[in-house]
Backbone as CSV, one residue per row, in Angstrom:
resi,resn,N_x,N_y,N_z,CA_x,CA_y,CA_z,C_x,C_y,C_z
1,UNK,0.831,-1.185,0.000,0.000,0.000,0.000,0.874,1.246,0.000
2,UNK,0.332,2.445,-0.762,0.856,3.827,-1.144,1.204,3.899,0.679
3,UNK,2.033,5.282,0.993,2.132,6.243,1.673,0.817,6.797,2.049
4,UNK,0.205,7.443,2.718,-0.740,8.424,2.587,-0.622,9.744,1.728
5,UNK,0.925,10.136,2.752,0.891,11.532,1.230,1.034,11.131,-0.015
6,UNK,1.669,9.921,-0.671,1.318,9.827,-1.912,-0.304,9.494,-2.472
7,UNK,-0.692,8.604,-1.226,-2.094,8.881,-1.777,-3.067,10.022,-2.166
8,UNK,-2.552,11.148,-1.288,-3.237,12.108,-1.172,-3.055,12.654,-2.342
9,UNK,-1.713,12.760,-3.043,-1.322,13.639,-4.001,-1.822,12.932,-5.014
10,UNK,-2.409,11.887,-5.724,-2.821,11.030,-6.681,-4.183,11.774,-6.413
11,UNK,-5.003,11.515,-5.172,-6.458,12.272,-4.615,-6.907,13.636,-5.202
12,UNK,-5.722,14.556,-5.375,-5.450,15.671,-6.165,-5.994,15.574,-7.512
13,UNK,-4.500,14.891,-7.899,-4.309,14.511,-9.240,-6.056,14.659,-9.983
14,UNK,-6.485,13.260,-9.104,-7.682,12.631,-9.738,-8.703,14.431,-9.610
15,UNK,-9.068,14.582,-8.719,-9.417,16.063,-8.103,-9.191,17.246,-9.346
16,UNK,-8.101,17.161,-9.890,-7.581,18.463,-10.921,-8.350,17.859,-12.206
17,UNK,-7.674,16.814,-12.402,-8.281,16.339,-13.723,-9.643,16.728,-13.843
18,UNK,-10.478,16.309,-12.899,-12.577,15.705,-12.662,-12.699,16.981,-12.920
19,UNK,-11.741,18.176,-12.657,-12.499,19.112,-12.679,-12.681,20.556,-13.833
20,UNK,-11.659,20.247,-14.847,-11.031,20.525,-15.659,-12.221,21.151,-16.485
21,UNK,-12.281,22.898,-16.796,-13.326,23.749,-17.619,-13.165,22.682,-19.240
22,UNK,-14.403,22.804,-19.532,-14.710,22.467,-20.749,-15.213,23.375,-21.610
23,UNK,-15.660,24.525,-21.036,-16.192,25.411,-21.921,-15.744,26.580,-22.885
24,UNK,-14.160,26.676,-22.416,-13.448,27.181,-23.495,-11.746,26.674,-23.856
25,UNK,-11.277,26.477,-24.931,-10.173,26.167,-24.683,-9.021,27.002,-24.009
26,UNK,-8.988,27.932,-24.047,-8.078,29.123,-23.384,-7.992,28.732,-22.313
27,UNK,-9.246,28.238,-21.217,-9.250,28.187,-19.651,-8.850,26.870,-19.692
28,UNK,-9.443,25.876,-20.541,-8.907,24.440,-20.300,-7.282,24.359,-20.528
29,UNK,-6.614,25.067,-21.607,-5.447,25.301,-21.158,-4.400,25.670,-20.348
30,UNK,-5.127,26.466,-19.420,-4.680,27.125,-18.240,-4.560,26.280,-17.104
31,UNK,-6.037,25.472,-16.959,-6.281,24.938,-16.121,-5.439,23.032,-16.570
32,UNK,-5.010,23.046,-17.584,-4.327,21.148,-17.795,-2.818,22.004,-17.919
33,UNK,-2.398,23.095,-18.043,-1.099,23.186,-17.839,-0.581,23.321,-16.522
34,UNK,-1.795,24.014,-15.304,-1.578,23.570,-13.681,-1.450,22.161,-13.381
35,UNK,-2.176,21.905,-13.825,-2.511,20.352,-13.512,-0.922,19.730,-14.228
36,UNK,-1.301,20.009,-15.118,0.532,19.031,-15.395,1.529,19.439,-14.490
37,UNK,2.038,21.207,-14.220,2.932,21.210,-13.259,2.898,20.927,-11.962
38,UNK,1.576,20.129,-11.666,1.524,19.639,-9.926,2.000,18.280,-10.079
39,UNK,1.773,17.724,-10.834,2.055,16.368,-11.646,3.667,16.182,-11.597
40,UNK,4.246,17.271,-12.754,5.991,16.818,-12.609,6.355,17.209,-11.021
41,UNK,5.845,18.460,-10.654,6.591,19.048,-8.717,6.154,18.186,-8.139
42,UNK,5.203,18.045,-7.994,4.589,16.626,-6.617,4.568,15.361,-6.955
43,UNK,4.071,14.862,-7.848,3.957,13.346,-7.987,5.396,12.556,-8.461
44,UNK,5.985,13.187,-9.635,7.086,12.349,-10.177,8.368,12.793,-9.174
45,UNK,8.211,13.865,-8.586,9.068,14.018,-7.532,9.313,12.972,-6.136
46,UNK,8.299,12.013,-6.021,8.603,11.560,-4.803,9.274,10.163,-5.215
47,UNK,9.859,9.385,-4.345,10.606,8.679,-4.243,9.663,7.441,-3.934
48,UNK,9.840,6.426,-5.084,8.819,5.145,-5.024,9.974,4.329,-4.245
49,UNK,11.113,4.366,-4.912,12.375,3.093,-5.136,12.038,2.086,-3.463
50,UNK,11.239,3.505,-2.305,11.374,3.327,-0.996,10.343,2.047,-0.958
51,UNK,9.121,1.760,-2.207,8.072,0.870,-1.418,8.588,-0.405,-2.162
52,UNK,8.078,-1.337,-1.389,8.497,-2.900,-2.039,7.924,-2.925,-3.443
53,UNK,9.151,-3.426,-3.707,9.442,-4.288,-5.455,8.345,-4.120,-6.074
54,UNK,7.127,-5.092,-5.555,6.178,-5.469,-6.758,5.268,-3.834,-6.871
55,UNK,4.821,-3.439,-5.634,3.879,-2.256,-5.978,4.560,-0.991,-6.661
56,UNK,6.255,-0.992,-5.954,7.186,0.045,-6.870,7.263,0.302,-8.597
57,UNK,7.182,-1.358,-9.035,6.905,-1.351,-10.039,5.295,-0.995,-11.224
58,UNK,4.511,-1.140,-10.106,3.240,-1.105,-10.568,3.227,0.497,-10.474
59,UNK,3.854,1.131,-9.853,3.462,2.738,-9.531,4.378,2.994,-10.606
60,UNK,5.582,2.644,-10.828,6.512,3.148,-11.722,5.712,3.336,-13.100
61,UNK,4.701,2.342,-13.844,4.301,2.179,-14.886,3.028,2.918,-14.887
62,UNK,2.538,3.368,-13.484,1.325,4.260,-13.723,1.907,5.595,-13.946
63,UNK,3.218,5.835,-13.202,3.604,7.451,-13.353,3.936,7.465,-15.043
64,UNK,4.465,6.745,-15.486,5.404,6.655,-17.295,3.553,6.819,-17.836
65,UNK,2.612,5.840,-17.811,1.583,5.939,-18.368,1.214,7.542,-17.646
66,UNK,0.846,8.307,-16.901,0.038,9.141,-16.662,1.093,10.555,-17.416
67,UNK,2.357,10.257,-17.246,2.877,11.249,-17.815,3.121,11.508,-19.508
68,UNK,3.085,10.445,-19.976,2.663,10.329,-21.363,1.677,10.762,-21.625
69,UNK,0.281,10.712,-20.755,-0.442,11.208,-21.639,-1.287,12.598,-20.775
70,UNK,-0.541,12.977,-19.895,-0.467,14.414,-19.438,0.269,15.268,-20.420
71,UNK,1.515,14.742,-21.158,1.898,15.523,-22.189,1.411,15.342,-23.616
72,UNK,0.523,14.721,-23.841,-0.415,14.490,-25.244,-1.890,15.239,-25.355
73,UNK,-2.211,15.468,-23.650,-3.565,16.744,-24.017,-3.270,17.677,-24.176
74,UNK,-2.282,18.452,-24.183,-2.425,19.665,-24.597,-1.999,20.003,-26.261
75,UNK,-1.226,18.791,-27.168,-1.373,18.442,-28.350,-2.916,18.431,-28.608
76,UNK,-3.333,17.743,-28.426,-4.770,17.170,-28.305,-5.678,18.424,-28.152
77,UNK,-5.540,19.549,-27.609,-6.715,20.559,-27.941,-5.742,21.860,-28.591
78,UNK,-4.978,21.672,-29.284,-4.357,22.110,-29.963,-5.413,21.754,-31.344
79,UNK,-4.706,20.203,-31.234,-6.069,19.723,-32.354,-7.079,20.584,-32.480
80,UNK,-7.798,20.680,-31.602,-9.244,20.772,-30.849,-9.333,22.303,-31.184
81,UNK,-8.810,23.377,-31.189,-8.545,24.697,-31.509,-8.413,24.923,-33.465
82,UNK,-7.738,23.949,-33.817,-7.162,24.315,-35.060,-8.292,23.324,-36.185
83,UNK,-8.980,22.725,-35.319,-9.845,22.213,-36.126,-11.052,23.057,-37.047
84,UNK,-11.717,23.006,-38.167,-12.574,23.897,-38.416,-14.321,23.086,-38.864
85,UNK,-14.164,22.169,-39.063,-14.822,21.055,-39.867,-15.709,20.416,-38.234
86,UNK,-16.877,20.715,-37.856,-17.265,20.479,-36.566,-17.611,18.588,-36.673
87,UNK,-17.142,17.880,-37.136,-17.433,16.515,-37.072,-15.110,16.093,-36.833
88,UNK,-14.579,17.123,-37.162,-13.041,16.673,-36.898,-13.139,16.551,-35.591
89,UNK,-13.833,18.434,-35.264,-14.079,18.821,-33.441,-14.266,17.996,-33.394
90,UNK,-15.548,17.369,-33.273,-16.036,16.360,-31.784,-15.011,14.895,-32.272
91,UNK,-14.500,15.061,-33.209,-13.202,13.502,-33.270,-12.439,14.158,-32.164
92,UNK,-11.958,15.282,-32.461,-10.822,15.517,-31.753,-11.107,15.618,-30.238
93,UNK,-12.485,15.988,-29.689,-12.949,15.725,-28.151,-12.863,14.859,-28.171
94,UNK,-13.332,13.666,-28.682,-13.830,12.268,-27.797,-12.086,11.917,-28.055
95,UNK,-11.088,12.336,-28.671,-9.956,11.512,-28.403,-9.167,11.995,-27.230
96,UNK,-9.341,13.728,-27.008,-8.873,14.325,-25.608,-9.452,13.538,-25.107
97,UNK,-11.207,13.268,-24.586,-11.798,12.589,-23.535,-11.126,11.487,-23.541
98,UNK,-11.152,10.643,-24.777,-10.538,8.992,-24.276,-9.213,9.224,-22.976
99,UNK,-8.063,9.906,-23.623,-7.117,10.153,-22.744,-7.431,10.460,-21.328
100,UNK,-8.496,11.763,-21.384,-8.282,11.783,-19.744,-9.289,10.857,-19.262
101,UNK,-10.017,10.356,-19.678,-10.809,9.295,-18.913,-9.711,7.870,-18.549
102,UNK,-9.024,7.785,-19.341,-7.741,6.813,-19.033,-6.974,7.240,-17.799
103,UNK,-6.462,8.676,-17.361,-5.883,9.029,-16.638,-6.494,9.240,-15.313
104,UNK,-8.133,9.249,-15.429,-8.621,9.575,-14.049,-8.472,8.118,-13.817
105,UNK,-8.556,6.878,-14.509,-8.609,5.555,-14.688,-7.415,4.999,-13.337
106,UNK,-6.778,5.478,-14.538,-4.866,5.212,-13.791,-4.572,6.077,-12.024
107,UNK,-5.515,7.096,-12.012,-5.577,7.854,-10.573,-6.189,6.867,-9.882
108,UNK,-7.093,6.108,-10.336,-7.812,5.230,-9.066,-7.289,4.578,-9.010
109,UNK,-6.940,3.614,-9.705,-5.670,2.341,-9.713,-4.491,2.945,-8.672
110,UNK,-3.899,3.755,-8.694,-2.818,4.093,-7.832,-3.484,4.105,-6.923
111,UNK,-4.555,4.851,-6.080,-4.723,4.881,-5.235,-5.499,3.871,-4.598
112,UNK,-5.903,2.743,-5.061,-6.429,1.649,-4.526,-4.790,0.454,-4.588
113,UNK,-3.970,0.576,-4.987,-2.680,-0.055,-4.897,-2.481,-0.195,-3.253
């Protein structure tokens, strides 16, 4: 089992993501580029190497997965901005959504570890 403060900071995580404006891209940018820098300062900052082997490894592969694709949404409404054709838009939402619905995914998984 996590730490508590690492749990807590995943609790966040999940917390920033759920809550993320949808109604314009400007603010959703604002608001997933906070969210990423709490992500590299707090989360990839702490030190797993400390918990046993098997769950170290299981956290190791949620941080590589969550940070991959913390750095692919903001590509992703880039898309979502530069699109003009409103059937690309909603491609290009439901593929942001796939991602972060994966990542709130990967927040519960850590924190039920």
């Amino acid at each position: 089992m996590l730490p508590t403060e690492q749990i807590l900071m995943w609790q966040q995580l999940f917390t920033l993501l759920s809550n993320l404006p949808n109604h314009s891209i400007p603010s959703l940018k604002a608001s997933l580029n906070n969210t990423i820098e709490f992500f590299e300062t707090e989360i990839l900052s702490q030190d797993i190497d400390r918990l046993p082997a098997p769950i170290a490894g299981k956290i190791r592969s949620y941080l590589t997965e969550s940070h991959r694709l913390l750095r692919l949404l903001p590509i992703d409404l880039m898309f979502i901005a530069a699109a003009r054709n409103p059937a690309t838009v909603q491609q290009r939402r439901q593929a942001y959504q796939a991602k972060l619905d994966l990542l709130l995914q990967y927040c519960q998984a850590v924190i039920k570890a």
